[in-house]
C-alpha positions as CSV (number, residue, x, y, z in Angstrom):
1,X,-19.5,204.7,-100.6
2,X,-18.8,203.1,-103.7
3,X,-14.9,201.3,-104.2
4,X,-15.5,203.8,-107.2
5,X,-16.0,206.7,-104.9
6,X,-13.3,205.9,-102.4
7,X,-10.7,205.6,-105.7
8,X,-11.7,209.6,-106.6
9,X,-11.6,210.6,-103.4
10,X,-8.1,208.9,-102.6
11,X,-7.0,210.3,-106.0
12,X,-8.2,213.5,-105.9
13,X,-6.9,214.0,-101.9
14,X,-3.4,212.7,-103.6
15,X,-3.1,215.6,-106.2
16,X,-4.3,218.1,-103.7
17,X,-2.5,216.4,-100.3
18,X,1.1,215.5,-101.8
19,X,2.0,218.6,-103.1
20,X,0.7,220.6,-99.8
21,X,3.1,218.3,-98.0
22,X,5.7,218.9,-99.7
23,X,5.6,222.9,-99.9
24,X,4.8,222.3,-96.1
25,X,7.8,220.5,-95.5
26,X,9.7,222.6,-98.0
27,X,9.3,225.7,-95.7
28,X,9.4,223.2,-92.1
29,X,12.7,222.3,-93.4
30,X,14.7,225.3,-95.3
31,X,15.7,226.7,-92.1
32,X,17.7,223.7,-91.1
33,X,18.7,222.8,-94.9
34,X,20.6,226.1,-95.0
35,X,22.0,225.9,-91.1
36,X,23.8,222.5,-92.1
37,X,24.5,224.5,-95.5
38,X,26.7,227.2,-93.3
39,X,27.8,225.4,-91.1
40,X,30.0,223.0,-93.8
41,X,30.5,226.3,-95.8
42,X,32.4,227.5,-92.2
43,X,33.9,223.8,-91.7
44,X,34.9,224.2,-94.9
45,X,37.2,227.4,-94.9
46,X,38.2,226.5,-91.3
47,X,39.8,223.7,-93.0
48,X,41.3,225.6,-95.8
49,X,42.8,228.5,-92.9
50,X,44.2,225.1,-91.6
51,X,45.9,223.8,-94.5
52,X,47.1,227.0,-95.1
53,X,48.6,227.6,-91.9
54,X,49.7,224.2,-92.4
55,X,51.6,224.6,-95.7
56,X,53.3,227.9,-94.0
57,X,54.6,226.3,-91.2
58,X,56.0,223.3,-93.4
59,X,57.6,225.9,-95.7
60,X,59.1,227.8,-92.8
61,X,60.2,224.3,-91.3
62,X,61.9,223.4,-95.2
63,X,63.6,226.8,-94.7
64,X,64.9,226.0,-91.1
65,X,66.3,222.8,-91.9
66,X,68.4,224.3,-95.3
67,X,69.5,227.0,-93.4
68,X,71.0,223.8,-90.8
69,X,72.0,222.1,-93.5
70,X,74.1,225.1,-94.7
71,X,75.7,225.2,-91.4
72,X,76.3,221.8,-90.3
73,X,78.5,222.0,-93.9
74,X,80.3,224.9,-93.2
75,X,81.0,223.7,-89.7
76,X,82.3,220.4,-91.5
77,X,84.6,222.6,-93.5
78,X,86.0,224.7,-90.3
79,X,86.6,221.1,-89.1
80,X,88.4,219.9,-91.8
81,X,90.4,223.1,-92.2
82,X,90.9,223.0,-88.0
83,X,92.5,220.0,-88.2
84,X,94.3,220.5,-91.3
85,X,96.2,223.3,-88.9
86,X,96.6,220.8,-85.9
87,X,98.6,218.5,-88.2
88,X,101.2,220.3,-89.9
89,X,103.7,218.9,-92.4
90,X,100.6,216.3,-93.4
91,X,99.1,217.3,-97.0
């Protein structure tokens, strides 16, 4: 064979060989493409069910600690009032 010859052949087997590899591959590999695809689409909305929960329990905590707040002060003002009473004559 001719250096000629081998060019053709090593061209031609290029057009048809490439694009049969890739189809090949294509198909070998869509399976597995859309497993990784699904799997991030469910680590994805686990994450989102997460933040979610998260953002309830931080309200709820915001909640909690106002509705503290509201009673340390009014415990502050039956203390104040309290010893207002224990100390008569004193204004």
């Amino acid at each position: 064979m001719s250096p000629e010859e081998i060019l053709q052949f090593v061209v031609v087997g290029a057009i048809v060989v490439i694009p049969a590899l890739a189809i090949s591959a294509r198909i070998a590999l869509r399976p597995m493409v859309d497993a990784v695809a699904r799997l991030r689409e469910l680590t994805t909305t686990k994450d989102r069910v997460h933040a979610d929960t998260l953002a309830t329990e931080l309200r709820e905590l915001r909640a909690t600690t106002a509705e503290l707040a509201e009673e340390v002060r009014a415990l502050r003002e039956g203390g104040e009032f309290y010893r207002q009473l224990q100390a008569p004559g004193q204004d």
